[in-house]
Rosetta silent file (secondary structure, phi, psi, omega in degrees, C-alpha in Angstrom):
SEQUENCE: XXXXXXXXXXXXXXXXXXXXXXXXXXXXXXXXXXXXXXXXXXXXXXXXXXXXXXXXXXXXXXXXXXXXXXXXXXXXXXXXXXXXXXXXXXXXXXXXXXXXXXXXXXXXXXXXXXXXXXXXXXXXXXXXXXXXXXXXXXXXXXXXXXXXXXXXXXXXXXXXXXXXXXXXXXXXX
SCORE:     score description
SCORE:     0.000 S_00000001
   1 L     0.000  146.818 -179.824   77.869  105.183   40.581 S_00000001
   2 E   -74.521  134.758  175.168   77.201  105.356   44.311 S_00000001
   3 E  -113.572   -0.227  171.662   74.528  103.483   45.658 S_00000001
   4 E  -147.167  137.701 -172.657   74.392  103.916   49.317 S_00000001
   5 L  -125.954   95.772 -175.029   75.530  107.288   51.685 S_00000001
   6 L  -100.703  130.091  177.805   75.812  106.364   55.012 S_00000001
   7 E   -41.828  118.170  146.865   75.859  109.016   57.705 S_00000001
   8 E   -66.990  -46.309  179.888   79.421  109.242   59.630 S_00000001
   9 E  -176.785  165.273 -176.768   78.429  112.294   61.208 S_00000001
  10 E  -140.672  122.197 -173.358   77.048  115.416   61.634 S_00000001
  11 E  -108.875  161.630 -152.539   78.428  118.686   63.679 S_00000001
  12 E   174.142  110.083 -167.941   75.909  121.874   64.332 S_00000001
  13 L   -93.631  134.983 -165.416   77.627  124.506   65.823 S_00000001
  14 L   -95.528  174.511 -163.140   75.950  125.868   68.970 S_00000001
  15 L   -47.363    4.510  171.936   75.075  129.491   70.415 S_00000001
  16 L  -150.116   35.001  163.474   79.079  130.637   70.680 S_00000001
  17 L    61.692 -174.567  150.828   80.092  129.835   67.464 S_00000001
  18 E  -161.364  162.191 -149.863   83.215  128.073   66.570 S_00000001
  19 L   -72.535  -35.458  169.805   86.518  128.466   65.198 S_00000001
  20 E  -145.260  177.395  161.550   86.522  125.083   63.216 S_00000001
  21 E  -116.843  105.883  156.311   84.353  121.751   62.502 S_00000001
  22 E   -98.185  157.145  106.070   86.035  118.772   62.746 S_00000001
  23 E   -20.902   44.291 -162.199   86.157  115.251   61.700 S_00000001
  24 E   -93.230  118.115 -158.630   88.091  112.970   63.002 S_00000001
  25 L    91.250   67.235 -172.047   88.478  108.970   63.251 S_00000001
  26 L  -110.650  128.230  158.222   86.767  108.834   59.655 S_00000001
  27 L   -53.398 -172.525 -168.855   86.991  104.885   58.688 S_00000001
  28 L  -110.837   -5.578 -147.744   88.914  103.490   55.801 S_00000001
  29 L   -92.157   19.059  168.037   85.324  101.392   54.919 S_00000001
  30 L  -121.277  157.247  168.973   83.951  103.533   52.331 S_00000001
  31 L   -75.001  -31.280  155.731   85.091  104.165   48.801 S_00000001
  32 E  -140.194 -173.211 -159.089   84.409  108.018   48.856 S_00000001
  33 E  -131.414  148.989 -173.600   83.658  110.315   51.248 S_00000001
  34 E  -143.837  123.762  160.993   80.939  113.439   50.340 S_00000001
  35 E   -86.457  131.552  176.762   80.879  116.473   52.971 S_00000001
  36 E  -129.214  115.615 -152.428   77.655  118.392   52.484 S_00000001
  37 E   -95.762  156.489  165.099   78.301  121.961   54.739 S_00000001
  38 E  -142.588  135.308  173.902   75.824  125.039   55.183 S_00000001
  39 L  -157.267  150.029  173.514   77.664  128.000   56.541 S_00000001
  40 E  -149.622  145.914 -178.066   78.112  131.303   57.759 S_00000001
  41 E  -112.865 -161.606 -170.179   80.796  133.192   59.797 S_00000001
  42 L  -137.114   20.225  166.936   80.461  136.462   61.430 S_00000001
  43 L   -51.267  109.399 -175.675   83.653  138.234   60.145 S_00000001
  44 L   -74.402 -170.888 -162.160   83.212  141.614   59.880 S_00000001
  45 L    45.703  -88.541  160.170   84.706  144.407   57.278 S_00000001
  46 L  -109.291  -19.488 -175.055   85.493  144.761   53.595 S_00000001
  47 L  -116.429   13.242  167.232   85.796  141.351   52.858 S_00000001
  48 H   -43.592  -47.396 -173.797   83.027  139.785   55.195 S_00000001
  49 H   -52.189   -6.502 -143.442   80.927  138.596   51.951 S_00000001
  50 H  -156.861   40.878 -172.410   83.782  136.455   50.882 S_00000001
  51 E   -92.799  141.961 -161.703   85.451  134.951   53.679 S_00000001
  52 E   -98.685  145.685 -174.624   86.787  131.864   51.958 S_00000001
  53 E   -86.323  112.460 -177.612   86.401  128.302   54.148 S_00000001
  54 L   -81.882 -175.917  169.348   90.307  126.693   54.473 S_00000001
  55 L  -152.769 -148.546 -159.050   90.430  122.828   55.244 S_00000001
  56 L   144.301  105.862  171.942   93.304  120.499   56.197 S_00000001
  57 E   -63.697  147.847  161.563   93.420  116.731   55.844 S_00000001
  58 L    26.266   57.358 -173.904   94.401  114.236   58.216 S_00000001
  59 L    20.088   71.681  148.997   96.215  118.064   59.986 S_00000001
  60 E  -141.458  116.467 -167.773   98.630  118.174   56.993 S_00000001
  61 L   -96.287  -13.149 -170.531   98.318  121.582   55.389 S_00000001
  62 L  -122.445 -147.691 -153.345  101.002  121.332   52.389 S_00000001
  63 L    24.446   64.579  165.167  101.274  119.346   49.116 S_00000001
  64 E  -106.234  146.165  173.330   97.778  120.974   47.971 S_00000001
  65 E  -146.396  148.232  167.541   97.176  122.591   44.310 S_00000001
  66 E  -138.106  164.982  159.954   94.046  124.121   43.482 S_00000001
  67 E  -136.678  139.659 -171.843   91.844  125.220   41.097 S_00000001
  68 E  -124.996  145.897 -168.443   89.056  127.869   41.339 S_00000001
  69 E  -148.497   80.396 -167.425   86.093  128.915   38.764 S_00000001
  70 E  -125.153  125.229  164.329   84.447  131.187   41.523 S_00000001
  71 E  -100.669  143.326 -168.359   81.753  134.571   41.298 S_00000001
  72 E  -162.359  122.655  161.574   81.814  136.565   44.426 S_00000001
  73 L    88.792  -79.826 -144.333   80.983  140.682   45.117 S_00000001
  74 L   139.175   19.043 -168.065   80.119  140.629   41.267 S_00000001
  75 E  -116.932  137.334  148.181   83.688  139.716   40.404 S_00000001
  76 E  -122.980  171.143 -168.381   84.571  137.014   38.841 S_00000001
  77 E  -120.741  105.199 -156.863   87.580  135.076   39.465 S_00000001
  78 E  -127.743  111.746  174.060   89.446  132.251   37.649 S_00000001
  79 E  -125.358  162.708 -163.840   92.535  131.421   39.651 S_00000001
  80 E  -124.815  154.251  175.479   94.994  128.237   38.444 S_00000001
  81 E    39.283   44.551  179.591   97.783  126.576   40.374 S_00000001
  82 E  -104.138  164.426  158.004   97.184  127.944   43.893 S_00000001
  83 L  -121.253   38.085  162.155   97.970  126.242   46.896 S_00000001
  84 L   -72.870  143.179 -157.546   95.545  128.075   49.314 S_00000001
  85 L  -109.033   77.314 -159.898   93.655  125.203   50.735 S_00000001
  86 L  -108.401  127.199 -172.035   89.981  126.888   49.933 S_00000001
  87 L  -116.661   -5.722 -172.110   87.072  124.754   49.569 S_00000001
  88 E   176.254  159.394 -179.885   84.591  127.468   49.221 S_00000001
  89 E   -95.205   93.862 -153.265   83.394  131.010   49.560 S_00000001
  90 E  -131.042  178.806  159.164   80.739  131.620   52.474 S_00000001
  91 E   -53.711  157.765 -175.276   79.018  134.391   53.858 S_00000001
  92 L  -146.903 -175.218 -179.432   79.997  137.093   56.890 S_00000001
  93 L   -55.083  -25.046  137.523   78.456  139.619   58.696 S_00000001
  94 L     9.945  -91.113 -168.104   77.681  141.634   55.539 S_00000001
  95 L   -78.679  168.419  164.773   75.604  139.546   53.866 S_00000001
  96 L    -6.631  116.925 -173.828   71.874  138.865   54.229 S_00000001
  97 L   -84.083  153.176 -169.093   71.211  138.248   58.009 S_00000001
  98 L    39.874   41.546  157.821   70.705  134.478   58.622 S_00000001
  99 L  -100.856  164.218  177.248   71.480  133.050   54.901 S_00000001
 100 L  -148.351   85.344 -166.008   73.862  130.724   54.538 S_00000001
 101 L   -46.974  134.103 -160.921   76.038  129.167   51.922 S_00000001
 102 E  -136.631  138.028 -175.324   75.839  125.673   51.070 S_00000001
 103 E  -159.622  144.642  167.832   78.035  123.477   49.686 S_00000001
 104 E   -76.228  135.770  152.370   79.328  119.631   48.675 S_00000001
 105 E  -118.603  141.296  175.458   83.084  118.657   48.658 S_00000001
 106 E  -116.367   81.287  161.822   83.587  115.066   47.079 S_00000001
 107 E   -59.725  136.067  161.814   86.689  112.920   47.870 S_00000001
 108 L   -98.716  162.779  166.459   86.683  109.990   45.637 S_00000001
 109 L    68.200  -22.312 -119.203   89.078  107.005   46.533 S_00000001
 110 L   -71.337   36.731 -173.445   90.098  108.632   49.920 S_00000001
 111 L  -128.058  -30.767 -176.871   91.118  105.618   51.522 S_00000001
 112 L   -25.729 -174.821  176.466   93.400  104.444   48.091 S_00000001
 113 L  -125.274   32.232  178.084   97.034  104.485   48.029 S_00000001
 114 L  -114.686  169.096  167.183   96.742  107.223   45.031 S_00000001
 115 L   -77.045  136.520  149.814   96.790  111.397   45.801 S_00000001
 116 L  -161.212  158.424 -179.410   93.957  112.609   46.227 S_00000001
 117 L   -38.045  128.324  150.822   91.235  114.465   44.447 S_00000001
 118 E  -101.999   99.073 -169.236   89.208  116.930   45.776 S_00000001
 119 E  -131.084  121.522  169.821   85.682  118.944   44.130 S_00000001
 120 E  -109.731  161.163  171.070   83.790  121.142   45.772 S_00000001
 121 E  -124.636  135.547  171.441   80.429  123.232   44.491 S_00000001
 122 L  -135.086 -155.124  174.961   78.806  126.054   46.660 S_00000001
 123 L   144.752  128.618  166.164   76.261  129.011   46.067 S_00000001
 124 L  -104.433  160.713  173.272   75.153  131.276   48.881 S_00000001
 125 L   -72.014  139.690  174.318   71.805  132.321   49.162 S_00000001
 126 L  -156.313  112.115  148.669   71.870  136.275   49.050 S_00000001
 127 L   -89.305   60.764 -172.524   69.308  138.899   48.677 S_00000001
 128 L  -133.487  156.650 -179.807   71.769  141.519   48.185 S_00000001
 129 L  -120.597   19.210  172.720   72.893  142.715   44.156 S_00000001
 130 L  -114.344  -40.539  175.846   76.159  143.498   46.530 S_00000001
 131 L  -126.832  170.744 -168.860   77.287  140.328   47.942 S_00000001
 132 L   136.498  145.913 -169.796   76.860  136.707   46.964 S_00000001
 133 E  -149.874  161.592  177.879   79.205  133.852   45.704 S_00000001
 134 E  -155.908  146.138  137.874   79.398  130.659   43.503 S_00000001
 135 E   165.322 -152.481 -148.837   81.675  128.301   42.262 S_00000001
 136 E  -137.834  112.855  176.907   83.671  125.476   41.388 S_00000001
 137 E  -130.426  128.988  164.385   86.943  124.589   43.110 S_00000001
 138 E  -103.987  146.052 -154.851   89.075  121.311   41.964 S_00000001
 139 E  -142.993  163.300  160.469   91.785  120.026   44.368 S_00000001
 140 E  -146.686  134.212  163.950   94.755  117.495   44.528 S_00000001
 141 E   -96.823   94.501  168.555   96.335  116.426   48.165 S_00000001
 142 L   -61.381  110.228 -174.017   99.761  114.994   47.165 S_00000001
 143 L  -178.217  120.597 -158.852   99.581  112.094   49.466 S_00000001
 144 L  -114.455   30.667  125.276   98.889  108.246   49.349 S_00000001
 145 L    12.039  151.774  127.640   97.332  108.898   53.084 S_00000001
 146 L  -107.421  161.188  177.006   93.769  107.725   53.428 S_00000001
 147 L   -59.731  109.099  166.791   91.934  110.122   54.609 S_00000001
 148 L  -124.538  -20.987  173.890   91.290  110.292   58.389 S_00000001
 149 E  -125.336  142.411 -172.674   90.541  113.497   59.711 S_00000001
 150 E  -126.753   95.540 -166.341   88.669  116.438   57.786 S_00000001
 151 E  -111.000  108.800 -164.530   89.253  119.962   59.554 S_00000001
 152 E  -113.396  115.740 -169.368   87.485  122.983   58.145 S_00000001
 153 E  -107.331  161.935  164.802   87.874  126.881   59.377 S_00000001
 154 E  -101.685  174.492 -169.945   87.189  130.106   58.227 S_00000001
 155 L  -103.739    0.577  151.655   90.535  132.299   57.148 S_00000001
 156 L  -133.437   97.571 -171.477   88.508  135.129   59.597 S_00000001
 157 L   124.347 -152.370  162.390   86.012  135.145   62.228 S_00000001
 158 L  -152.092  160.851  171.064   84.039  131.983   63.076 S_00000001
 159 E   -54.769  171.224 -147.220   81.028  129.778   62.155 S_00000001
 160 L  -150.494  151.246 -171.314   78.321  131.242   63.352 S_00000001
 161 L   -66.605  149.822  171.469   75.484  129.254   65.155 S_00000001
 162 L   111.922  -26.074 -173.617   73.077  127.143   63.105 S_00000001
 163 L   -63.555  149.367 -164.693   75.540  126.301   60.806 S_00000001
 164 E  -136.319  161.273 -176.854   75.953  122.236   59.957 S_00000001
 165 E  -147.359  116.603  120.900   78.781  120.052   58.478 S_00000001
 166 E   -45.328  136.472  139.778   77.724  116.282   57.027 S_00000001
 167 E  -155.530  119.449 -157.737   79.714  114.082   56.682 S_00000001
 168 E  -112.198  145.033  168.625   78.790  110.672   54.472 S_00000001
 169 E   -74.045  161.187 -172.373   80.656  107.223   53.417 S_00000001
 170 E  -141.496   88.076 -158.125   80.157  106.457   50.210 S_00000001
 171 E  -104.224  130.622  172.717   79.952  102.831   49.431 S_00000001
 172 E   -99.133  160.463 -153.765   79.209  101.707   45.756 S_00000001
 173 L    12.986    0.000    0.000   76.816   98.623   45.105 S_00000001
């Protein structure tokens, strides 16, 4: 079990939004790594409620598999063996003004010489019985990499100001 979560860093996207949050230089000195995100873009149209948040590791985009256990719209959605690199489901222009969806992603090992696992959890806040999302996404990065850079986007629009990205080492005892 972990016993200490040391800040690396923390980004807070200012007054003209932005396209991604990155990470970058992340030591090798922790045993896992825990992102803790609040977000919102400002993507407009039918699928603003549900614009899903992409990533990239160390800027390598393939040997990804996923799994999703996700509610969104009032749909739900169980998808198996994708390799869209989706870590979550956040709010758009839509939804509630100024909510935001919040969510963990947990690397374990990410410095090992094994692939690796990736689990994220979300839930946006919504007072709407139209939009609003949860879930569960499991991940695997074929790669015996460690983990140095963590680059996260939206697939339309941009973050939207206020929004924050954590990101904490994870050292056990």
């Amino acid at each position: 079990m972990a016993a200490t979560f040391t800040k690396i860093a923390t980004v807070t996207v200012g007054s003209g939004g932005a396209s991604t949050i990155d990470f970058s230089s992340i030591p090798a000195t922790y045993t896992d790594l825990c992102l803790k995100v609040s977000l919102r873009c400002d993507a407009a149209g039918a699928h603003a409620s549900s614009v899903a948040v992409n990533f990239s590791l160390n800027n390598v985009t393939t040997n990804r598999s996923f799994r999703w256990l996700e509610a969104y719209d009032g749909t739900n959605v169980w998808s198996t063996n994708n390799t869209t690199p989706r870590l979550m489901i956040m709010g758009g222009a839509a939804t509630t003004a100024s909510t935001f969806t919040n969510a963990e992603v947990y690397f374990p090992n990410y410095a090992g010489s094994n692939n690796k696992s990736i689990s994220s959890d979300y839930v946006s806040e919504e007072n709407s019985s139209s939009y609003g999302s949860l879930g569960f996404v499991a991940g695997l990065w074929s790669s015996t990499d460690a983990i140095n850079q963590i680059t996260i986007s939206p697939n339309s629009g941009n973050f939207v100001q206020y929004c924050t990205a954590t990101l904490y080492g994870i050292k056990n005892s």
